[in-house]
PDB file of N, H, CA, C and O in Angstrom:
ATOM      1  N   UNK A   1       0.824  -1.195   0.000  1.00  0.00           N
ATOM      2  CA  UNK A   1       0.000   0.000   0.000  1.00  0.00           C
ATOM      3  C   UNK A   1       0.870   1.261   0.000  1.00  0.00           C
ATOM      4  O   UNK A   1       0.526   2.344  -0.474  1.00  0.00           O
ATOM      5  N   UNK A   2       2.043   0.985   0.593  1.00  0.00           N
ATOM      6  H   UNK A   2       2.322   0.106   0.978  1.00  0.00           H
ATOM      7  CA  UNK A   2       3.075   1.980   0.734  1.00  0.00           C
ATOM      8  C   UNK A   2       3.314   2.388  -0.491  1.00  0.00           C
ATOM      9  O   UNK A   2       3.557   3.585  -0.641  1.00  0.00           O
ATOM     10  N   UNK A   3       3.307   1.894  -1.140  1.00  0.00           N
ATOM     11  H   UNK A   3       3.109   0.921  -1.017  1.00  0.00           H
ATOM     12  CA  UNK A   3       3.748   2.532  -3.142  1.00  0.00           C
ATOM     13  C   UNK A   3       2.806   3.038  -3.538  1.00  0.00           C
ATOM     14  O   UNK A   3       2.956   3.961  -4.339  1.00  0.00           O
ATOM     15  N   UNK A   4       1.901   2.768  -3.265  1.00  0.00           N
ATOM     16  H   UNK A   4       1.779   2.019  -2.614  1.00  0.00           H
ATOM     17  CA  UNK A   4       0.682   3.340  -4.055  1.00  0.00           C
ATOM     18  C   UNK A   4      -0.171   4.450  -3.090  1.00  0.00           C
ATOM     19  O   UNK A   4      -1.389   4.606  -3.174  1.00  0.00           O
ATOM     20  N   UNK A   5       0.765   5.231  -2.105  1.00  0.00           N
ATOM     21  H   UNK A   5       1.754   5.105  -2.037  1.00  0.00           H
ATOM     22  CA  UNK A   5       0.252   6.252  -1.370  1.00  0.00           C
ATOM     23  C   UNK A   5      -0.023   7.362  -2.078  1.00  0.00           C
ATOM     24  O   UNK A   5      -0.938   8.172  -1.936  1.00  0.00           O
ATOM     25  N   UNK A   6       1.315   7.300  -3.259  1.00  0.00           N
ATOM     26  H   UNK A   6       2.059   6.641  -3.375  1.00  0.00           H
ATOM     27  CA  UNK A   6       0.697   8.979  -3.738  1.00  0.00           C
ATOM     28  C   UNK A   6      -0.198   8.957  -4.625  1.00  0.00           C
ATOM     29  O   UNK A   6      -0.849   9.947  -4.958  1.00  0.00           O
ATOM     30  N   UNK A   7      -0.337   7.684  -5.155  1.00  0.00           N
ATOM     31  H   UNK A   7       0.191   6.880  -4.884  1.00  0.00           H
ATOM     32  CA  UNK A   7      -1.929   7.356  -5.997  1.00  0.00           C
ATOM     33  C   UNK A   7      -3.135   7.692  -5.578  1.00  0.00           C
ATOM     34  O   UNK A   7      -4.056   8.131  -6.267  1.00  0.00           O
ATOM     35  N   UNK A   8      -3.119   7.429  -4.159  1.00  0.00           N
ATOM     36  H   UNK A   8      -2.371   7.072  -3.599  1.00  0.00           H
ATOM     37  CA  UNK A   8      -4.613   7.457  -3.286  1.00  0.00           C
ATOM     38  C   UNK A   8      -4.764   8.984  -2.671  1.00  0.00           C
ATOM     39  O   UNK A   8      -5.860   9.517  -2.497  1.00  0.00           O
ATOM     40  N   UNK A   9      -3.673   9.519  -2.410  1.00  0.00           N
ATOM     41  H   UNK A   9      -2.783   9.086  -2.551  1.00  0.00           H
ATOM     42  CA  UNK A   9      -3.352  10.858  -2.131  1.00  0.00           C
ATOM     43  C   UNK A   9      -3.925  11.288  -3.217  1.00  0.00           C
ATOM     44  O   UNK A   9      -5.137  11.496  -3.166  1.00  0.00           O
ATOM     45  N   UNK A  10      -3.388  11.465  -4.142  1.00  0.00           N
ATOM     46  H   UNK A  10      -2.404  11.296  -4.184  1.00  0.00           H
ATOM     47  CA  UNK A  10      -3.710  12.345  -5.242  1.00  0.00           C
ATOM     48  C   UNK A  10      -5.685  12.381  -5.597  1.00  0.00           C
ATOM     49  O   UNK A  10      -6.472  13.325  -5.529  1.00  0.00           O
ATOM     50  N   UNK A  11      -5.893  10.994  -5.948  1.00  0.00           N
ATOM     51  H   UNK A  11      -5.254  10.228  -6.004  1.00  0.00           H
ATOM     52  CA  UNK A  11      -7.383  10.765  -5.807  1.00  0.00           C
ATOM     53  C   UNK A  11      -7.926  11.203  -5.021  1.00  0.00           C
ATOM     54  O   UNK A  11      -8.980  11.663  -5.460  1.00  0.00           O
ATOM     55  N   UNK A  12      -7.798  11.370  -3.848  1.00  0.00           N
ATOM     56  H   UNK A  12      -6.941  10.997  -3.490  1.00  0.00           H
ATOM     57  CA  UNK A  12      -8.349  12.113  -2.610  1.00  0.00           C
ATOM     58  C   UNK A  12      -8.580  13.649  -3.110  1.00  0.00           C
ATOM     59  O   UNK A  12      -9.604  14.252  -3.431  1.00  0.00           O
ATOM     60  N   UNK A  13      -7.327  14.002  -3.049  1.00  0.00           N
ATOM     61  H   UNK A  13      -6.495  13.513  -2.788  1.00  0.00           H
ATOM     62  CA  UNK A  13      -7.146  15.364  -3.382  1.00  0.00           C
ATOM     63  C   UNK A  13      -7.901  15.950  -4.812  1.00  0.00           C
ATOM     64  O   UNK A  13      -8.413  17.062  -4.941  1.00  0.00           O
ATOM     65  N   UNK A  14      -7.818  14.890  -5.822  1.00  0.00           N
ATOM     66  H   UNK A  14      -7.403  13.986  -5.717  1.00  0.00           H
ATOM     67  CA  UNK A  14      -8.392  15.669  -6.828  1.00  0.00           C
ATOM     68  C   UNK A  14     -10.042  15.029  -7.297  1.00  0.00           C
ATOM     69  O   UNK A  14     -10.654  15.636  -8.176  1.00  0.00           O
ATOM     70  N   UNK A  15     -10.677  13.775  -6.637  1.00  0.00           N
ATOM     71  H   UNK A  15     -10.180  13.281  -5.923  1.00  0.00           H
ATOM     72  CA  UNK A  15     -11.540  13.331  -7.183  1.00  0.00           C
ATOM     73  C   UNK A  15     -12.528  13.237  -6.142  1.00  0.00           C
ATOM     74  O   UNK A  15     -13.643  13.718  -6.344  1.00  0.00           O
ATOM     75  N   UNK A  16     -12.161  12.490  -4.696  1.00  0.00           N
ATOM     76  H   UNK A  16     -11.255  12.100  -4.532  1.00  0.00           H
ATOM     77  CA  UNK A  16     -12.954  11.893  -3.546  1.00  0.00           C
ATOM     78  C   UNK A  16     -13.512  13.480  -2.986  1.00  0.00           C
ATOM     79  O   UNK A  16     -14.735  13.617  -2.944  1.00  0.00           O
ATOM     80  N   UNK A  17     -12.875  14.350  -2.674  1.00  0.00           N
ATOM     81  H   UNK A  17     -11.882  14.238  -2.707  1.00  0.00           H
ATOM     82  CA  UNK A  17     -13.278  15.530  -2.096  1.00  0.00           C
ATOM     83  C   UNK A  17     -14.557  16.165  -3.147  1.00  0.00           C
ATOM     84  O   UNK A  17     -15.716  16.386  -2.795  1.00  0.00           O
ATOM     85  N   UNK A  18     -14.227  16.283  -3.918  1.00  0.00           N
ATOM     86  H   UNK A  18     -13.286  16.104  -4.204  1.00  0.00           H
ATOM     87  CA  UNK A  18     -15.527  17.033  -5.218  1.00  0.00           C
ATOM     88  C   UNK A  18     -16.878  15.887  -4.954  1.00  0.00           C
ATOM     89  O   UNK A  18     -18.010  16.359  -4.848  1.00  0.00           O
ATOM     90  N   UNK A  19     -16.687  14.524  -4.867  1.00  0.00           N
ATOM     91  H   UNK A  19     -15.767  14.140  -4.953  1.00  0.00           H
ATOM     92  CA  UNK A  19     -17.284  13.601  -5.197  1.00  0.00           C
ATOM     93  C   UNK A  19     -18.384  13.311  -3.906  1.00  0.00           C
ATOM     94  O   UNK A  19     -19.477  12.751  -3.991  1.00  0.00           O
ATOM     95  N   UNK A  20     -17.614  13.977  -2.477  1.00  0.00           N
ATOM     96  H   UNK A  20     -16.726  14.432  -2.408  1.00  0.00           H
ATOM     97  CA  UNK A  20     -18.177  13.787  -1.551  1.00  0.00           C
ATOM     98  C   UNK A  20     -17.859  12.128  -0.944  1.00  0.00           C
ATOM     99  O   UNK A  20     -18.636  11.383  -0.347  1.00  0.00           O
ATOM    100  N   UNK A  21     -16.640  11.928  -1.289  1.00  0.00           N
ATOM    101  H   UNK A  21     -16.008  12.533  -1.774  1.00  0.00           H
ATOM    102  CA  UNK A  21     -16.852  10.617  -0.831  1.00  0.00           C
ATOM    103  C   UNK A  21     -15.874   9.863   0.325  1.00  0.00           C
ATOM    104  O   UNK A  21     -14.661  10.064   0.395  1.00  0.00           O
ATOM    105  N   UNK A  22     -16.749   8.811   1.363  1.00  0.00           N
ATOM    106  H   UNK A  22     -17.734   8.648   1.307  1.00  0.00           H
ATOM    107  CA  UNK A  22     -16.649   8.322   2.645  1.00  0.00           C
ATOM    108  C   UNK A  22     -14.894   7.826   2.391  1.00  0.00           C
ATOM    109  O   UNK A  22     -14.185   7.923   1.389  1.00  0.00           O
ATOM    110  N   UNK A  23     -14.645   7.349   3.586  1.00  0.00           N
ATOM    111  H   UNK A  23     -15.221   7.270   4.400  1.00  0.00           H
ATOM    112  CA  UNK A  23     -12.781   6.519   3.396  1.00  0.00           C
ATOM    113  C   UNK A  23     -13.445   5.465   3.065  1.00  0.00           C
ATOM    114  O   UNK A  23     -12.893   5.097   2.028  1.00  0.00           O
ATOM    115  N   UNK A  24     -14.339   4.701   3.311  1.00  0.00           N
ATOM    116  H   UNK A  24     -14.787   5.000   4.154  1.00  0.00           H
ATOM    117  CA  UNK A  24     -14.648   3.630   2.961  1.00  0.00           C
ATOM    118  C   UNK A  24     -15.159   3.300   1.582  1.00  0.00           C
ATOM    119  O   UNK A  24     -14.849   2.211   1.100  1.00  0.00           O
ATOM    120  N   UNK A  25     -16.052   4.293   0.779  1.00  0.00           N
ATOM    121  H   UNK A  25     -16.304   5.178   1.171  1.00  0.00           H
ATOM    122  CA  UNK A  25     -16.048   4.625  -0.297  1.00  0.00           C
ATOM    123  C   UNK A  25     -14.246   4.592  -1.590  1.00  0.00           C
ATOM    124  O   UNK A  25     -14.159   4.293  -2.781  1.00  0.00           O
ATOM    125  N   UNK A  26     -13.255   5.002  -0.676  1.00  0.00           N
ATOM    126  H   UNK A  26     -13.326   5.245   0.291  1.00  0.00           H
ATOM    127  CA  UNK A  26     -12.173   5.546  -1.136  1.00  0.00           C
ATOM    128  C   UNK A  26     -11.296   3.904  -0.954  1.00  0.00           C
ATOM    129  O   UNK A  26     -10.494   3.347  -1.704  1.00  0.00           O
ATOM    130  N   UNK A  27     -11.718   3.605   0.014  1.00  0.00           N
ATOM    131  H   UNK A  27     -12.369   4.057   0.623  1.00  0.00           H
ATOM    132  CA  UNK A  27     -11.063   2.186   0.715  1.00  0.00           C
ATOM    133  C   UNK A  27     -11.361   0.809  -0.584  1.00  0.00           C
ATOM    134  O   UNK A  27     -10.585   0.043  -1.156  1.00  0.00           O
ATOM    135  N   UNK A  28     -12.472   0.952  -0.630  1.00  0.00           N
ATOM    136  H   UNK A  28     -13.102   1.573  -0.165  1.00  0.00           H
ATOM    137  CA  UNK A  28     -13.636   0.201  -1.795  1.00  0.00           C
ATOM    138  C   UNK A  28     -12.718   0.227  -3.301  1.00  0.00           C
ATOM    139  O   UNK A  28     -12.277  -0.718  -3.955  1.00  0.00           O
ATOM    140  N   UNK A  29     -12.635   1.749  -3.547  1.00  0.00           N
ATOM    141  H   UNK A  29     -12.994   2.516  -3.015  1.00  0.00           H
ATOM    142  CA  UNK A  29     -12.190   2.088  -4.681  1.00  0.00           C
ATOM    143  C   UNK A  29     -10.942   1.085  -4.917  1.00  0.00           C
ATOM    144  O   UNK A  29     -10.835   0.145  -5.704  1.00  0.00           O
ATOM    145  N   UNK A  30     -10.069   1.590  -4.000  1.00  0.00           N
ATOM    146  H   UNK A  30     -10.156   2.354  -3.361  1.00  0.00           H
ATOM    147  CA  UNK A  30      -8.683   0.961  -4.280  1.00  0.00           C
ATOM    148  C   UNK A  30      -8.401  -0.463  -3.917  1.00  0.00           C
ATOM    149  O   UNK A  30      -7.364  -1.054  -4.216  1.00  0.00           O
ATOM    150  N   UNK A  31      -9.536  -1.033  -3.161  1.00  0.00           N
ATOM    151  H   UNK A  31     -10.379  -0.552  -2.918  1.00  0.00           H
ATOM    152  CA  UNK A  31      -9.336  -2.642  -3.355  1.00  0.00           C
ATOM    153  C   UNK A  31      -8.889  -2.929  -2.392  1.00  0.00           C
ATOM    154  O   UNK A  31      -7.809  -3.516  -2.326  1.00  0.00           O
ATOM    155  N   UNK A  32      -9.867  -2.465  -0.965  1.00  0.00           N
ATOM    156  H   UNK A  32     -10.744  -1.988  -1.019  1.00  0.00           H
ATOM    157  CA  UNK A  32      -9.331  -2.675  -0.040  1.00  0.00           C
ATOM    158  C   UNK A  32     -10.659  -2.423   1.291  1.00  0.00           C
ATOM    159  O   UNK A  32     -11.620  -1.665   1.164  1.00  0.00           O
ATOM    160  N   UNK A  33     -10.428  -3.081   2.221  1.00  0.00           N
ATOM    161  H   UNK A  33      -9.647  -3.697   2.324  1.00  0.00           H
ATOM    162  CA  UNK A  33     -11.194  -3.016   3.485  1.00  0.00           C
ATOM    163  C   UNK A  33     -10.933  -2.013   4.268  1.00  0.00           C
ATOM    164  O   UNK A  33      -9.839  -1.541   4.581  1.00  0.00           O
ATOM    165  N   UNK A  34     -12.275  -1.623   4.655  1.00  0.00           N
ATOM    166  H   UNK A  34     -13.163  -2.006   4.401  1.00  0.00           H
ATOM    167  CA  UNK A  34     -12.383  -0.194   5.198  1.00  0.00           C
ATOM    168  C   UNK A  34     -11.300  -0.248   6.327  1.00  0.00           C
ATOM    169  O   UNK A  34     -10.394   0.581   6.241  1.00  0.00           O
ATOM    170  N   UNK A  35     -11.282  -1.410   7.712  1.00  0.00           N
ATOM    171  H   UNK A  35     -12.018  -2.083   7.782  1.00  0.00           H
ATOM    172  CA  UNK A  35     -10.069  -0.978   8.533  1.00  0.00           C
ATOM    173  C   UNK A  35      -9.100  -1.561   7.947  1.00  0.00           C
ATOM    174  O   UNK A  35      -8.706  -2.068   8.997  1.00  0.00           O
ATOM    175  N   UNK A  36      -8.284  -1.980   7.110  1.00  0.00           N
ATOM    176  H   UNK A  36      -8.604  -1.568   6.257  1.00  0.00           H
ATOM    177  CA  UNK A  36      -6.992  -2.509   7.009  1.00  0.00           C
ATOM    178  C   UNK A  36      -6.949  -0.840   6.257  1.00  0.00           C
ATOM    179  O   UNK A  36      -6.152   0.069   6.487  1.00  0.00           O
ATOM    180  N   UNK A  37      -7.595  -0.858   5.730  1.00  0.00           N
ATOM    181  H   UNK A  37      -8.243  -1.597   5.543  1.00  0.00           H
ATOM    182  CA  UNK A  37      -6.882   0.654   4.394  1.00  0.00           C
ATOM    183  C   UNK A  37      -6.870   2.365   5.642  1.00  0.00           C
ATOM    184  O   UNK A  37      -6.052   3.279   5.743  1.00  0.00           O
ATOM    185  N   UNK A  38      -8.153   2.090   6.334  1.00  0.00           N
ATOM    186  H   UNK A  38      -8.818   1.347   6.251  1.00  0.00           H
ATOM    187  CA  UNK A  38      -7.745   3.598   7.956  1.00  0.00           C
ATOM    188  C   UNK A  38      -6.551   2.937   8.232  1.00  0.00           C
ATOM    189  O   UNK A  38      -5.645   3.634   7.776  1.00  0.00           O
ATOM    190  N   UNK A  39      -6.120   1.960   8.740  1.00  0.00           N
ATOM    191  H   UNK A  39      -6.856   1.393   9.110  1.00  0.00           H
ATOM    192  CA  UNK A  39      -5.105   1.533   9.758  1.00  0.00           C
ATOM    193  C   UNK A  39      -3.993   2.288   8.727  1.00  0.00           C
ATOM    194  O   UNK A  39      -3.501   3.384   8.997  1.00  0.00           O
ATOM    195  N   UNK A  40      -3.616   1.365   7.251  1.00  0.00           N
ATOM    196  H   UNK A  40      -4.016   0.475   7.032  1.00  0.00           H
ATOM    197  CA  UNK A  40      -2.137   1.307   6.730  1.00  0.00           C
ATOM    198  C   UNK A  40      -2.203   2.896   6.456  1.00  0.00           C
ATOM    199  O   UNK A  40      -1.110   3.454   6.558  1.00  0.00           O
ATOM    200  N   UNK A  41      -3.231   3.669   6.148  1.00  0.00           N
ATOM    201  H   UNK A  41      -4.119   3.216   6.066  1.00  0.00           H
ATOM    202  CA  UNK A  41      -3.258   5.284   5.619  1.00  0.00           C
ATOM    203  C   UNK A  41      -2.426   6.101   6.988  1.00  0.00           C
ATOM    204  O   UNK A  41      -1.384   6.751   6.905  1.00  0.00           O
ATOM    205  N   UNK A  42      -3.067   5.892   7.960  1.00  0.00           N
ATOM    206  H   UNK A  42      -3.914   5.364   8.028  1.00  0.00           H
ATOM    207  CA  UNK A  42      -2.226   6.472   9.327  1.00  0.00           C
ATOM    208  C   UNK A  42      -1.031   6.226   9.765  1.00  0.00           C
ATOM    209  O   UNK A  42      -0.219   6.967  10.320  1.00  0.00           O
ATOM    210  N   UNK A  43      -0.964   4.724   9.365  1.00  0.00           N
ATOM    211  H   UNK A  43      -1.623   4.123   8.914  1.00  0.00           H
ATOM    212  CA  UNK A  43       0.425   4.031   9.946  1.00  0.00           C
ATOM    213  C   UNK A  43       1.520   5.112   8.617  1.00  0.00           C
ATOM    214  O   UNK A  43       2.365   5.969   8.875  1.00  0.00           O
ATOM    215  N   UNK A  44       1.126   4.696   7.483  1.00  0.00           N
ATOM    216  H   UNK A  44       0.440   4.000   7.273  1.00  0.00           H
ATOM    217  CA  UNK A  44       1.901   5.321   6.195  1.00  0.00           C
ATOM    218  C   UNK A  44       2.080   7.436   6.828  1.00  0.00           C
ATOM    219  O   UNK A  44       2.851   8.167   7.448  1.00  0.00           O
ATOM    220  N   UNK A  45       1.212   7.464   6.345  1.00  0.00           N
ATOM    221  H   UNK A  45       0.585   6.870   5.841  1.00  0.00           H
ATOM    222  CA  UNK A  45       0.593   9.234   6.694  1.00  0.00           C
ATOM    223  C   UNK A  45       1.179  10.171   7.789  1.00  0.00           C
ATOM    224  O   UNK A  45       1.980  11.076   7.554  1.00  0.00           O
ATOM    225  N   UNK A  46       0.605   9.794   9.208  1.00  0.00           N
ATOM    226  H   UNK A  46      -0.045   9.059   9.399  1.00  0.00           H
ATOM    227  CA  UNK A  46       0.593  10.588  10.633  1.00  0.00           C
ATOM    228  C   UNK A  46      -0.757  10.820  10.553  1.00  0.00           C
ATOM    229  O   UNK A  46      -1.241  11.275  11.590  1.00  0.00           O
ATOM    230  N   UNK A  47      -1.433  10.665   9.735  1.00  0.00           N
ATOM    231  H   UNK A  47      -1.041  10.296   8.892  1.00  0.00           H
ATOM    232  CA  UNK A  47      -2.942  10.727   9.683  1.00  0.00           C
ATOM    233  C   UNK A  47      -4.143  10.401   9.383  1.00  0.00           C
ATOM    234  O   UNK A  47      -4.357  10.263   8.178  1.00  0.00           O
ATOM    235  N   UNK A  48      -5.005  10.231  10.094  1.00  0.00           N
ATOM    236  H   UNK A  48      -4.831  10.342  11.073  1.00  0.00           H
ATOM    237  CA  UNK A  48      -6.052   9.736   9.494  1.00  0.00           C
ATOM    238  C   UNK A  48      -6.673  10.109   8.090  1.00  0.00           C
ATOM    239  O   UNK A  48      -6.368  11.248   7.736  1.00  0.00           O
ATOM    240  N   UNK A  49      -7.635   9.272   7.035  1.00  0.00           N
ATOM    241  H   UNK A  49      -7.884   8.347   7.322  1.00  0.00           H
ATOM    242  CA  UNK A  49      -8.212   9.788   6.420  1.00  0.00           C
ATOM    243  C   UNK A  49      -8.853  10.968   6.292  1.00  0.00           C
ATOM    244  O   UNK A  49      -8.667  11.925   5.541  1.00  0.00           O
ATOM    245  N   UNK A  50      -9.811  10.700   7.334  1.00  0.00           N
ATOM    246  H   UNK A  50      -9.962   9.922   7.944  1.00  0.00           H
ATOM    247  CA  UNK A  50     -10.867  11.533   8.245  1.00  0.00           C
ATOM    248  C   UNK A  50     -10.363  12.738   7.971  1.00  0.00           C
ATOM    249  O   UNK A  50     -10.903  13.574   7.248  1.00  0.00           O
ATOM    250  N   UNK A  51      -9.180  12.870   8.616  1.00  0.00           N
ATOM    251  H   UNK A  51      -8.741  12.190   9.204  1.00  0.00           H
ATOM    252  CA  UNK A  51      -8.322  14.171   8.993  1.00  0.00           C
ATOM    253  C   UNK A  51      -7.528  14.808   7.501  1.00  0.00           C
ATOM    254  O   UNK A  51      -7.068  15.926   7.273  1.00  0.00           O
ATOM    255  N   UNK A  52      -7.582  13.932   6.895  1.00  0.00           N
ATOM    256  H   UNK A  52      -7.956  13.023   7.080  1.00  0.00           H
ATOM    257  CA  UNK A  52      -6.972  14.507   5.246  1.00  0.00           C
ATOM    258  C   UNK A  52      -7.966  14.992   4.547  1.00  0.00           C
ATOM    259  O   UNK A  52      -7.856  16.218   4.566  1.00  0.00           O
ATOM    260  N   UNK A  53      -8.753  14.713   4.025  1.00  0.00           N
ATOM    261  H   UNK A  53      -8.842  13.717   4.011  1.00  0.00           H
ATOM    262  CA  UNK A  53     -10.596  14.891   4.322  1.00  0.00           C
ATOM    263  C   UNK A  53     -10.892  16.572   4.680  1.00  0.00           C
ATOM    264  O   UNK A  53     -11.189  17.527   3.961  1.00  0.00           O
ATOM    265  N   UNK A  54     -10.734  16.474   5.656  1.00  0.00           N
ATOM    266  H   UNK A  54     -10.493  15.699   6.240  1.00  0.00           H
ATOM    267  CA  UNK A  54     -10.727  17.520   6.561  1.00  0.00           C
ATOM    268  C   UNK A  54     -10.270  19.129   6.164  1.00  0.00           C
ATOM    269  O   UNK A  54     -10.693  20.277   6.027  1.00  0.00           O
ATOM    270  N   UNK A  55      -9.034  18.239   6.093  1.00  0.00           N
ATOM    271  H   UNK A  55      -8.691  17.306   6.205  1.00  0.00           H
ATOM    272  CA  UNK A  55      -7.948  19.466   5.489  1.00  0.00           C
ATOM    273  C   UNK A  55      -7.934  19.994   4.570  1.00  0.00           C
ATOM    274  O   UNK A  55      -7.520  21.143   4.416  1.00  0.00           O
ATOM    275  N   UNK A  56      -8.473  19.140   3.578  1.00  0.00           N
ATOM    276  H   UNK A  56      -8.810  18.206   3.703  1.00  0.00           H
ATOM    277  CA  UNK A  56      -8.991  19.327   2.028  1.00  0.00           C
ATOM    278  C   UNK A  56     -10.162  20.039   2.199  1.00  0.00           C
ATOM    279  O   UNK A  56      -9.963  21.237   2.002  1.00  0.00           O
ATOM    280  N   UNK A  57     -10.998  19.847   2.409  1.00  0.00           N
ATOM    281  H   UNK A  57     -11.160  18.873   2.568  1.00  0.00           H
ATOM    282  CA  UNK A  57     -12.519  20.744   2.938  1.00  0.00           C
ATOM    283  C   UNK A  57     -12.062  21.979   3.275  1.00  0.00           C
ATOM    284  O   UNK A  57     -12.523  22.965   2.700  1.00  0.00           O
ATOM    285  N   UNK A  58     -11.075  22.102   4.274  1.00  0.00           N
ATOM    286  H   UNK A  58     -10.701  21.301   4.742  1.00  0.00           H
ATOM    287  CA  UNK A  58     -11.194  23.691   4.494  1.00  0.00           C
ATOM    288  C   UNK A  58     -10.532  24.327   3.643  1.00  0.00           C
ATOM    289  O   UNK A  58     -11.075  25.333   3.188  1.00  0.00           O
ATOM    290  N   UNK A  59      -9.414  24.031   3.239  1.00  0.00           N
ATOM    291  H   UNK A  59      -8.974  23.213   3.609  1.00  0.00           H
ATOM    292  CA  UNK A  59      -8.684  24.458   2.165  1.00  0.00           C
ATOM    293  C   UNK A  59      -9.393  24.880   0.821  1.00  0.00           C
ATOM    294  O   UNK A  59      -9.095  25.828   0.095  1.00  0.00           O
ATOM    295  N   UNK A  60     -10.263  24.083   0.684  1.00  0.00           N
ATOM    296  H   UNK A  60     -10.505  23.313   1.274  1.00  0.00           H
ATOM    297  CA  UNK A  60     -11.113  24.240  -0.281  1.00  0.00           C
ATOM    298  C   UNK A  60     -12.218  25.442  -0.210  1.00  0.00           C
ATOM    299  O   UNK A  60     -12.547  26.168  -1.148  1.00  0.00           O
ATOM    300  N   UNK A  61     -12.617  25.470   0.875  1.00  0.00           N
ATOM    301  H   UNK A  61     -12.350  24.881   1.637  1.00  0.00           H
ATOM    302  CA  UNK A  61     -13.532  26.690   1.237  1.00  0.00           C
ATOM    303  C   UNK A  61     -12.696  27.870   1.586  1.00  0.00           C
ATOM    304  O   UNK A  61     -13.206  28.990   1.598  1.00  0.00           O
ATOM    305  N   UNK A  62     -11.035  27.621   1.964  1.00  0.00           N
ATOM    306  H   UNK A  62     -10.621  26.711   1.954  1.00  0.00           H
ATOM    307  CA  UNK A  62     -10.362  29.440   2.259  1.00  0.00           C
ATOM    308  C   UNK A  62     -10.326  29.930   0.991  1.00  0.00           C
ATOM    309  O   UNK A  62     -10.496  31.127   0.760  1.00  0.00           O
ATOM    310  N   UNK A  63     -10.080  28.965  -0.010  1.00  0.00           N
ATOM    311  H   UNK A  63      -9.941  27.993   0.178  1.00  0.00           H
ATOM    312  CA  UNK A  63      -9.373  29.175  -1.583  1.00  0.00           C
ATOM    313  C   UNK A  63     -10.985  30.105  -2.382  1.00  0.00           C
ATOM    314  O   UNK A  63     -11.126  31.116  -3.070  1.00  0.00           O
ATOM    315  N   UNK A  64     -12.197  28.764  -1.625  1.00  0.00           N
ATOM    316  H   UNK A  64     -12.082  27.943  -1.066  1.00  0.00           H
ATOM    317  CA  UNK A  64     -13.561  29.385  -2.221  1.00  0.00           C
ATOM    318  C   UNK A  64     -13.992  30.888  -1.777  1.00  0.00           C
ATOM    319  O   UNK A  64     -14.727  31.434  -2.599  1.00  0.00           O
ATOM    320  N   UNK A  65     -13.682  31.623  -0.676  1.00  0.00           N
ATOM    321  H   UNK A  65     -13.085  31.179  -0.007  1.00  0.00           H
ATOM    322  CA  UNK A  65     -13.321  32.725   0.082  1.00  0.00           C
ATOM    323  C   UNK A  65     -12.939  33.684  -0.080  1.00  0.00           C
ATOM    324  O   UNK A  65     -13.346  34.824   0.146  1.00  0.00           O
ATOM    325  N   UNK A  66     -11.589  33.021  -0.752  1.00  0.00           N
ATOM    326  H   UNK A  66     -11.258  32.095  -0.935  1.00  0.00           H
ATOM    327  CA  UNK A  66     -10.438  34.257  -1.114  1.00  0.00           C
ATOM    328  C   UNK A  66     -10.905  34.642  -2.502  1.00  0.00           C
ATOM    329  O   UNK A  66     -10.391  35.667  -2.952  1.00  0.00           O
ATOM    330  N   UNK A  67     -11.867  33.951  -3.334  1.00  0.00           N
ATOM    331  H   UNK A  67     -12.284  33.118  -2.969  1.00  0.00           H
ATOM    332  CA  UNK A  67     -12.528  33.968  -4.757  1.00  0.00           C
ATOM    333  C   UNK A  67     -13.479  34.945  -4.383  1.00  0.00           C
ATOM    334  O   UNK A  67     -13.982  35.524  -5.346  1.00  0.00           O
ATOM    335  N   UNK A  68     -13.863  35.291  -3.288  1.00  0.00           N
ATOM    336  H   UNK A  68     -13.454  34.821  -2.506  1.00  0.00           H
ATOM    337  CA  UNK A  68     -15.377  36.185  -2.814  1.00  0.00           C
ATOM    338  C   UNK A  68     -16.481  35.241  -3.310  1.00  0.00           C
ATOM    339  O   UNK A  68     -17.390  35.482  -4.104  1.00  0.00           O
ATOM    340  N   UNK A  69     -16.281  34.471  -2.863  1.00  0.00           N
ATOM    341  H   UNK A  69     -15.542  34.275  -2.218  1.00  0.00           H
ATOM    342  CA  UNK A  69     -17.691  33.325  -2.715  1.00  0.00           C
ATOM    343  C   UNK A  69     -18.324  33.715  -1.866  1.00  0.00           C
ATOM    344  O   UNK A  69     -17.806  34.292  -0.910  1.00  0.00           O
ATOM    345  N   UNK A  70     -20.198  33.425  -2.010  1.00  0.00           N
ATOM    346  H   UNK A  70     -20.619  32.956  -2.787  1.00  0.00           H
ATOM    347  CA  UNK A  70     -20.716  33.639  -0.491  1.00  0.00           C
ATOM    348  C   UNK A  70     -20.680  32.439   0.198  1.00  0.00           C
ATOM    349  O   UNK A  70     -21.008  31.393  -0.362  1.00  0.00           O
ATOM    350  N   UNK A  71     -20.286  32.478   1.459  1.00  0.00           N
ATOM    351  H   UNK A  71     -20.020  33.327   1.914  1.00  0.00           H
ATOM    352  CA  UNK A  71     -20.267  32.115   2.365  1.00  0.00           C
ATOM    353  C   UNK A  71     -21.696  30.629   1.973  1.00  0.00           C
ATOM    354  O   UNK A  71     -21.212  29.497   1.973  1.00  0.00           O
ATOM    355  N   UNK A  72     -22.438  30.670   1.836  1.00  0.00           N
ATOM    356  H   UNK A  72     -22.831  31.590   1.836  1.00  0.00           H
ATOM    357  CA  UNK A  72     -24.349  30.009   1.633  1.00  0.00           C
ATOM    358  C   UNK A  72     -23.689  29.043  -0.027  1.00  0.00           C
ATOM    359  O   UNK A  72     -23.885  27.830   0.054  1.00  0.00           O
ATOM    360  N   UNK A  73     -23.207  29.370  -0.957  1.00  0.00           N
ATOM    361  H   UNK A  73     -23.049  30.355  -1.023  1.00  0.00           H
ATOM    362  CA  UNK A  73     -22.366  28.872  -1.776  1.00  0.00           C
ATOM    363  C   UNK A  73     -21.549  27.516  -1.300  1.00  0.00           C
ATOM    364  O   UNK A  73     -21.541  26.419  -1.858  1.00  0.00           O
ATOM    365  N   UNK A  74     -21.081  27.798  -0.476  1.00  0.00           N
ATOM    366  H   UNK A  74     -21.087  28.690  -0.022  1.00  0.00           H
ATOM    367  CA  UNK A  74     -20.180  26.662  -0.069  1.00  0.00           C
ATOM    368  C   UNK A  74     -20.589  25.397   0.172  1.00  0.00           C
ATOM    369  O   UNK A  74     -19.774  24.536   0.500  1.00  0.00           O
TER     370      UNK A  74
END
């Protein structure tokens, strides 16, 4: 799974976030069980899905922000 981190990274980042979609959804995708794929993502990472997820979301809404989006938009 370790090789194929920046694969799932990247998908995250450019497809799962737009798509709205669960780790387990993401877990599914890549051919894998929801806890073995949380466990190896954290063990690999420092972080949870959840928490990458996360980060992406807000990032996504400072960037939507700094565009003068309204706020109700988001």
């Amino acid at each position: 799974m370790k090789s194929k981190m920046p694969k799932i990274l990247s998908f995250i980042s450019e497809e799962a976030v737009s798509r709205k979609m669960t780790s387990e959804e993401i877990a599914v995708h890549f051919g894998y069980d929801k806890h073995h794929f949380s466990r190896k993502f954290k063990e690999i990472n420092g972080f949870s899905v959840a928490e990458f997820l996360s980060s992406l979301k807000v990032e996504k809404a400072i960037f939507e922000l700094d565009e003068e989006k309204r706020i109700l938009d988001l």
